[in-house]
C-alpha positions in Angstrom: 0.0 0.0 0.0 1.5 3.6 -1.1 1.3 6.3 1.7 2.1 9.5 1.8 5.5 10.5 2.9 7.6 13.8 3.6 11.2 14.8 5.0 11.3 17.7 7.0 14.4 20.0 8.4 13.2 21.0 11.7 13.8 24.3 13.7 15.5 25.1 10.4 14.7 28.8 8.7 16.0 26.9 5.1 16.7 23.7 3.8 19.9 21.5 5.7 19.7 23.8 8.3 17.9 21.9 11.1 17.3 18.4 12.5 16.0 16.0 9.4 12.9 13.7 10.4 10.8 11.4 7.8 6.7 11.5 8.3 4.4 8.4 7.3 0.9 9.8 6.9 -1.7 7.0 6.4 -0.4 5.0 9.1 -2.7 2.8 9.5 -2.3 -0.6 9.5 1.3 -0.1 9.8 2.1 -2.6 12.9 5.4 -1.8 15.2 7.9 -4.7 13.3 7.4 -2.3 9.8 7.4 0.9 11.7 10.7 -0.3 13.0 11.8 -1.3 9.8 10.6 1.7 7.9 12.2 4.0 10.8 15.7 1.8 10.3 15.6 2.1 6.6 15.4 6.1 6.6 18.4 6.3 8.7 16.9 9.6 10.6 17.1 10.7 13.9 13.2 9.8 14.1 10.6 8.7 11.7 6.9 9.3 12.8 3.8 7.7 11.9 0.3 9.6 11.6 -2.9 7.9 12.9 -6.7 8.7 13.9 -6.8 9.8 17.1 -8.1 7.8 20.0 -8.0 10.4 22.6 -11.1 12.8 23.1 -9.5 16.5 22.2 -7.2 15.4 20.8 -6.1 16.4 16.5 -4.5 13.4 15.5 -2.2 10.6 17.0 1.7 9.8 16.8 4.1 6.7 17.2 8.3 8.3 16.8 10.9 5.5 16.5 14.7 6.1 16.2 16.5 3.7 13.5 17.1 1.5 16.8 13.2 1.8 19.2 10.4 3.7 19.6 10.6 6.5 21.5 8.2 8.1 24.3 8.5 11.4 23.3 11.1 13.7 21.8 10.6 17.3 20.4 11.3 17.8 16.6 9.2 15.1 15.6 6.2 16.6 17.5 6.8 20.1 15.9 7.4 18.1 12.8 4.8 16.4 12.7 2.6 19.1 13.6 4.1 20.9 10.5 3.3 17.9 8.0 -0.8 17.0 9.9 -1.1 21.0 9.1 0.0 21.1 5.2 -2.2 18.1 4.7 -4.5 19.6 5.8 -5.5 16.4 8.2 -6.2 19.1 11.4 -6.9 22.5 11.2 -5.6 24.8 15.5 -8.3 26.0 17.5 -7.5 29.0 19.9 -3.9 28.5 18.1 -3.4 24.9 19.8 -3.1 21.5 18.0 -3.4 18.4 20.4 -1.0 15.7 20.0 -2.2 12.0 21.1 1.4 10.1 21.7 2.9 7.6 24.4 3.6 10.8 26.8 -0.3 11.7 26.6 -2.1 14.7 25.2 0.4 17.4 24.5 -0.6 21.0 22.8 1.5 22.1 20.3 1.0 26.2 20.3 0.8 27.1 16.1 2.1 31.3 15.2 2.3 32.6 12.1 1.5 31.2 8.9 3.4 30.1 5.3 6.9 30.2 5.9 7.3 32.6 9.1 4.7 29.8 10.8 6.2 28.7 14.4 5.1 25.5 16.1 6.1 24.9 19.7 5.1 21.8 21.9 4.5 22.2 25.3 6.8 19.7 27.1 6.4 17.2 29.9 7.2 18.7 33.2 11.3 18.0 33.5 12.5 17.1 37.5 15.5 17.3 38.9 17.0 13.9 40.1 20.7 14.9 41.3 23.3 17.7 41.3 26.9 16.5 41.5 30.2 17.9 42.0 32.4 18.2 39.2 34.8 15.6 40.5 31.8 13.2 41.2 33.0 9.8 40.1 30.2 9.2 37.7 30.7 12.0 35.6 34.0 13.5 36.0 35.6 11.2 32.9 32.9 12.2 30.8 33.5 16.0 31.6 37.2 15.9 31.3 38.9 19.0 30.0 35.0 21.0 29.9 36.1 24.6 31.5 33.3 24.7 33.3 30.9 27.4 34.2 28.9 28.9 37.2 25.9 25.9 37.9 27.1 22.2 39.2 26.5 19.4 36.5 22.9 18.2 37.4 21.1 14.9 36.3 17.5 16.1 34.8 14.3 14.2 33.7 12.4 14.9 31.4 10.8 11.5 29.7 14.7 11.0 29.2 17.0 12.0 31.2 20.2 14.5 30.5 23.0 15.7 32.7 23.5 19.2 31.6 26.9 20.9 32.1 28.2 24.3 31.7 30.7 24.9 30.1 32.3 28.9 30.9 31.9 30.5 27.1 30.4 29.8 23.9 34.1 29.5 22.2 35.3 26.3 24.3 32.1 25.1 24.2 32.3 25.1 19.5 35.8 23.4 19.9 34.9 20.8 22.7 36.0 17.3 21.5 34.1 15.4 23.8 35.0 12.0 25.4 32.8 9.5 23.9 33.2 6.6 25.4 33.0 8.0 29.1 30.1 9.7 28.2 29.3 6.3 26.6 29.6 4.9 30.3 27.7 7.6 32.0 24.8 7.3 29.7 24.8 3.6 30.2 25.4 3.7 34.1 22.6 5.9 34.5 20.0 5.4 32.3 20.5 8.9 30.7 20.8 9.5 26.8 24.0 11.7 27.6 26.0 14.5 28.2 23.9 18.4 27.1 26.6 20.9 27.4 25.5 24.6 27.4 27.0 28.1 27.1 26.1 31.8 27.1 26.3 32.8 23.7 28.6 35.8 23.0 26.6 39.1 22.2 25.6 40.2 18.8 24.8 36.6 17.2 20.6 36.5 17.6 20.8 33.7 20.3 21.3 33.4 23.7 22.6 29.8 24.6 24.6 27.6 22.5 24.0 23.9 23.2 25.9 20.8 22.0 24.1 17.4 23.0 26.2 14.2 23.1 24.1 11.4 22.9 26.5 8.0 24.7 23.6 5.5 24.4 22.5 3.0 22.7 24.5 4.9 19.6 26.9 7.5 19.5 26.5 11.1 18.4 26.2 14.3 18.5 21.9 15.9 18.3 21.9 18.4 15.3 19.1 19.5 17.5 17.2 18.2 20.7 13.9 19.7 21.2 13.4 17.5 24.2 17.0 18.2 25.8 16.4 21.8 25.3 13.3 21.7 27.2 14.9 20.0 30.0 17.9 22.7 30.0 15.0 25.2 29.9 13.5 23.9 33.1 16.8 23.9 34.9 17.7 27.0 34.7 15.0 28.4 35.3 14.9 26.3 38.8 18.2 28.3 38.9 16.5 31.9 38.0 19.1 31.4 35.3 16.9 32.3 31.7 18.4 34.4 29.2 16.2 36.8 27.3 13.6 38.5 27.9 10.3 37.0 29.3 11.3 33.3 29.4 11.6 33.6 25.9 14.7 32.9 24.4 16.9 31.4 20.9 19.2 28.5 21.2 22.0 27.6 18.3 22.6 23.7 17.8 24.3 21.7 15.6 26.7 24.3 14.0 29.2 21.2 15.1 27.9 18.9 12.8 27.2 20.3 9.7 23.9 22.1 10.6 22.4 25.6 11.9 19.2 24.9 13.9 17.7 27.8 16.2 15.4 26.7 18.5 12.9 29.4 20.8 11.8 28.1 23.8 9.7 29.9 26.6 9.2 29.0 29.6 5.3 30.5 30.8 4.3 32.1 34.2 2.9 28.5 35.1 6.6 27.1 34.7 5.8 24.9 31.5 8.2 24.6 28.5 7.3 25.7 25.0 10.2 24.5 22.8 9.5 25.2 19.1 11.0 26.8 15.8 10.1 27.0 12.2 10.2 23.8 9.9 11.0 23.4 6.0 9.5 20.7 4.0 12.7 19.2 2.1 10.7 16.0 0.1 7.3 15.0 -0.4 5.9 12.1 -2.5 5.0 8.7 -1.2 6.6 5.4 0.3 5.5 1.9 -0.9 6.3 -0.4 1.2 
């Protein structure tokens, strides 16, 4: 059976720019073995699959699997996906809010703009804090080798997945980091956490406010062109620290620069203390998969 299918660059202002995702509208029908498959063979971050919705509210339902498992939750395939379910046309916002149906629940996803200026944002699941170490900590301290750090400890955060987040002391050693994958390998592994998400104050002048480089140790290796879902859990940290840049909990991140991308991600954190992290989206490819 042919389905439609489109590639996306997410949090991206042009093509290449952000993080690439595959959508499989049609979905049903579609059981979690060729998901899987389908999601391995597109060898993208995420691939998500469309569905009716089951929930009442609620504007359509998602599945997102990595090449290697499904995942929960993660962000640029929700604000991806909300891109694709609006072009098609399959859900229209009402008082600006689409309603995602996923494994984390009923998430909005707030819609601004329209044509290409349109922003989508999801509001995030509430992040915790489960630890905050000291920098010599024996857990971490291989995997943060030679990081010159900055003010706020390391800190273990959980989101859906969890992230220690580091600071690193300026945006310049944070773009020439070479990080140490295989502790941060062993740290991911040890405590259930996808990695290591380094952060720094961006210097002035560049139309963002943090740069963030997310090394992912487990089950793969690499660096995030750009994490959503990370971002959201940095967001809720500092502001547990009274630490937001910008103005109004609003504020740009740059990822990815690192790897061969440019994303900018906004994120806003409201008065009730709930992440927003959004951006704009590019279709890159549309057509069908027969599969």
């Amino acid at each position: 059976m042919t389905r439609r299918y489109i590639q996306l660059d997410v949090f991206a202002d042009r093509p290449g720019a952000g993080n690439p995702l595959a959508v499989v509208l049609d979905a049903e029908g579609l059981d979690d073995g060729v998901m899987q498959a389908i999601a391995r063979w597109t060898r993208l971050p995420e691939t998500t699959f469309v569905f009716p919705p089951t929930a009442p509210g609620a504007s359509y339902r998602v599945r997102m699997f990595s090449p290697r498992r499904e995942v929960p939750f993660a962000g640029h395939p929700s604000v991806g996906t909300a891109h694709v379910v609006l072009e098609a046309g399959l859900a229209a916002p009402h008082d600006g809010l689409l309603m995602q149906e996923g494994a984390a629940g009923v998430l909005p996803l707030r819609i601004d703009g329209e044509g290409a200026s349109r922003t989508i944002a999801v509001r995030t699941p509430r992040a915790s804090l489960v630890e905050r170490v000291a920098p010599d900590d024996a857990r971490i301290a291989r995997a943060i080798a030679g990081m010159p750090l900055g003010a706020l400890p390391p800190a273990l955060m959980d989101g859906g997945r969890r992230w220690w987040l580091v600071e690193v002391e300026s945006e310049a050693a944070l773009r020439a980091l070479d990080p140490a994958w295989g502790a941060i390998s062993q740290l991911a592994t040890r405590t259930e956490s996808m990695g290591v998400c380094a952060f720094a104050r961006a210097d002035a002048g560049n139309g963002y406010h943090l740069v963030v480089r997310a090394f992912v140790g487990a089950p793969a290796q690499f660096e995030d062109a750009a994490s959503g879902a990370a971002n959201a859990t940095l967001a809720a940290w500092l502001a547990q620290n009274d630490r937001l840049p910008g103005q109004g909990g609003r504020y740009v991140v740059s990822q990815g620069r690192e790897v061969g991308f440019d994303a900018r991600l906004q994120l806003h954190v409201d008065e009730a203390g709930d992440v927003w992290s959004g951006g704009q989206v590019r279709t890159v490819v549309s057509g069908s998969i027969d599969w």
